[in-house]
N, C-alpha and C positions, 0 to 999 in steps of 0.2 A: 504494500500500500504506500502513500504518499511520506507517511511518517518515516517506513522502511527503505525506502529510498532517501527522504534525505538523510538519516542517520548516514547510510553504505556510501553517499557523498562524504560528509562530512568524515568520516573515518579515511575513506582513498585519498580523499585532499590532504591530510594530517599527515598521512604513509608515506605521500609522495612528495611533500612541499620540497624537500631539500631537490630534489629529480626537477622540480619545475623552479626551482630558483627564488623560494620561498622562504624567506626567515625569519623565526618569529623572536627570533632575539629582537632585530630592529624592531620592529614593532613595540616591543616591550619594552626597549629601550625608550620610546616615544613618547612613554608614558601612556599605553593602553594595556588595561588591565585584562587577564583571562579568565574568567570567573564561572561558577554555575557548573548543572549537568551537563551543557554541549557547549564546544566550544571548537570554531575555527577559523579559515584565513586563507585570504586570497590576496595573488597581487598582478595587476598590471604594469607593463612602462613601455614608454614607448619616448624616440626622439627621432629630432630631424635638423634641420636647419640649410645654411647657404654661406656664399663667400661674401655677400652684401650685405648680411646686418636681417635683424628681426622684429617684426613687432608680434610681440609677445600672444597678445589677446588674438592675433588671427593664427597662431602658431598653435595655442589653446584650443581652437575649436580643431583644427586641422588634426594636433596626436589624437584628440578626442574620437572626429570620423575615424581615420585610422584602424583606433583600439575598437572601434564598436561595430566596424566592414571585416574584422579577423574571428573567425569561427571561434578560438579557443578563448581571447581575450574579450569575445560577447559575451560567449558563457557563463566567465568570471563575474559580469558586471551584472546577468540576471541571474543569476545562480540564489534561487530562492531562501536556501538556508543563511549564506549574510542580509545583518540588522543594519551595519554601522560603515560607513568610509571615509575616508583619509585619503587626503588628495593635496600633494606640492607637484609646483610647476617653476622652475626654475629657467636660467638661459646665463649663454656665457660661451666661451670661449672650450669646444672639445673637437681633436683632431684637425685643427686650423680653421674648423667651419665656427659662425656663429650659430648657437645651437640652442633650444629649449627641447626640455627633457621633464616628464610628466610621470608621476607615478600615483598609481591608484592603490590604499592595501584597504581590502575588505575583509571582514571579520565579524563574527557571532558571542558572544561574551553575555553570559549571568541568566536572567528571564525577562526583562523589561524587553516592553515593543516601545516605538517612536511615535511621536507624531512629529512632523517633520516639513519642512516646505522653505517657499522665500516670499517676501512680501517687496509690492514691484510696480514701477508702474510705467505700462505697457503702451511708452511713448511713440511707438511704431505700430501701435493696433496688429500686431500680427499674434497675439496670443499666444506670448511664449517671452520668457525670461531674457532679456539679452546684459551683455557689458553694460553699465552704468544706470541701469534701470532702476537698481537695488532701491529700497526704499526703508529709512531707519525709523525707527519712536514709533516702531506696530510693536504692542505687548502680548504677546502668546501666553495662555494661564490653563493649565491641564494637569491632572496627576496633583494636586496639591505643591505641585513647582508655575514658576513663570520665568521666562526672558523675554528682553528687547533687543527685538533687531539692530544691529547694527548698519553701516553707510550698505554693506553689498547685500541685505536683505534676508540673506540665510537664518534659519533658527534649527534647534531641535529639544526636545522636551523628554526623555524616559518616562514611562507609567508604567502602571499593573495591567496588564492584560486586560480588556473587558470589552463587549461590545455593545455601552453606553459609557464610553468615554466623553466626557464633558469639558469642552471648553469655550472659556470667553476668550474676544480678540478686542483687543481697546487701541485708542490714540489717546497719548495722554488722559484726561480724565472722563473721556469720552465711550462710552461702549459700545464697539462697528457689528458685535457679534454675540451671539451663543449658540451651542449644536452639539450635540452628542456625536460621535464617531465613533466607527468599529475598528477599534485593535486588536479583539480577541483573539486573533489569527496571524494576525501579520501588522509592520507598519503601518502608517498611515499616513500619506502625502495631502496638506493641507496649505496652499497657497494665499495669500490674499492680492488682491490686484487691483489696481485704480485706473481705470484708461479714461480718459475725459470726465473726470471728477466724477465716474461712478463707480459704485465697489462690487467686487465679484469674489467669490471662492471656486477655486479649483480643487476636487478632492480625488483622491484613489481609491475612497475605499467608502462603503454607505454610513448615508448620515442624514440626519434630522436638522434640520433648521429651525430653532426655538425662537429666535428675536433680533430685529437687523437685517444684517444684510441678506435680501431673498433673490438673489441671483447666482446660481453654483452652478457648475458642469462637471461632469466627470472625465478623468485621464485614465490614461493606461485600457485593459483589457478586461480586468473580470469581471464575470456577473452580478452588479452593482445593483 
């Protein structure tokens, strides 16, 4: 079954990382802790570059295609059983070329699911996250924790499994939101978005809209 498979992943990943170039010393070194009944680790990288010089952000997107057009490195990157990632993008000087060089490490650690997302606003109306969009002072509050976005918009929050996870989403003293979400199963991708001064949520996974914002659409693939 689904369970038995991803343990039989999770176990052949562990077996094999050193073969695939996996190490979980660095990791740990990073400051990621390995916790709980299941625990594993995945990693991507990829680089490139030229003899002219780089800009960074189109270099970014470009290891990104790259990693996600490579059958082994998509894998990595949907491979159900990771919760958490870890992502530097570097550039500089290797092999005479000017170069950035991208590494992704994913990993499963303790029992907490995510809620998780970037809050953004979607000055190109193309419905989708780009470079400098980010949008900071949106307060995410879930699980009995909160944070506030930062200038590039990212957040993420650990809870207890459930599938009426409840969270507020505020501006300052203001409340844009409330909605239950299902974690019980897996993360849970929740965006907020502003494109011409109206507010939307993008979610991954089903949910209720209690008060606020009543405009959401669904991402990703499962049966929502």
């Amino acid at each position: 079954d689904a369970v038995m498979d991803g343990k039989s992943a999770i176990r052949w990943i562990r077996s094999n990382a050193r073969r695939l170039g996996i190490d979980p010393a660095r990791i740990t070194a990073a400051g990621y802790d390995f916790t709980g009944p299941y625990q594993t680790y995945g990693e991507n990288l990829a680089y490139g570059g030229n003899t002219a010089g780089i800009d960074l952000n189109v270099q970014a997107e470009i290891r990104y295609d790259n990693l996600f057009l490579s059958a082994g490195h998509r894998k990595n990157t949907l491979n159900e059983p990771f919760r958490e990632v870890g992502i530097a993008h570097e550039q500089g000087m290797y092999n005479q070329f000017h170069a950035s060089m991208l590494t992704e490490n994913f990993a499963t650690s303790g029992t907490e699911h995510f809620v998780t997302g970037v809050a953004y606003n979607d000055a190109n109306n193309n419905d989708f996250y780009g470079i400098g969009e980010g949008r900071s002072g949106i307060t995410i509050q879930a699980g009995g924790q909160s944070v506030t976005t930062p200038g590039a918009g990212g957040y993420g929050l650990g809870v207890t499994p459930d599938a009426d996870t409840a969270v507020t989403i505020r501006q300052g003293g203001t409340t844009l939101a409330t909605l239950d979400i299902d974690t019980a199963s897996q993360n849970a991708k929740l965006d907020v978005i502003n494109t011409n001064g109206q507010w939307e949520l993008a979610l991954s996974a089903s949910a209720d809209l209690a008060s606020g914002i009543g405009r959401a659409r669904l991402l990703g693939k499962d049966n929502l």
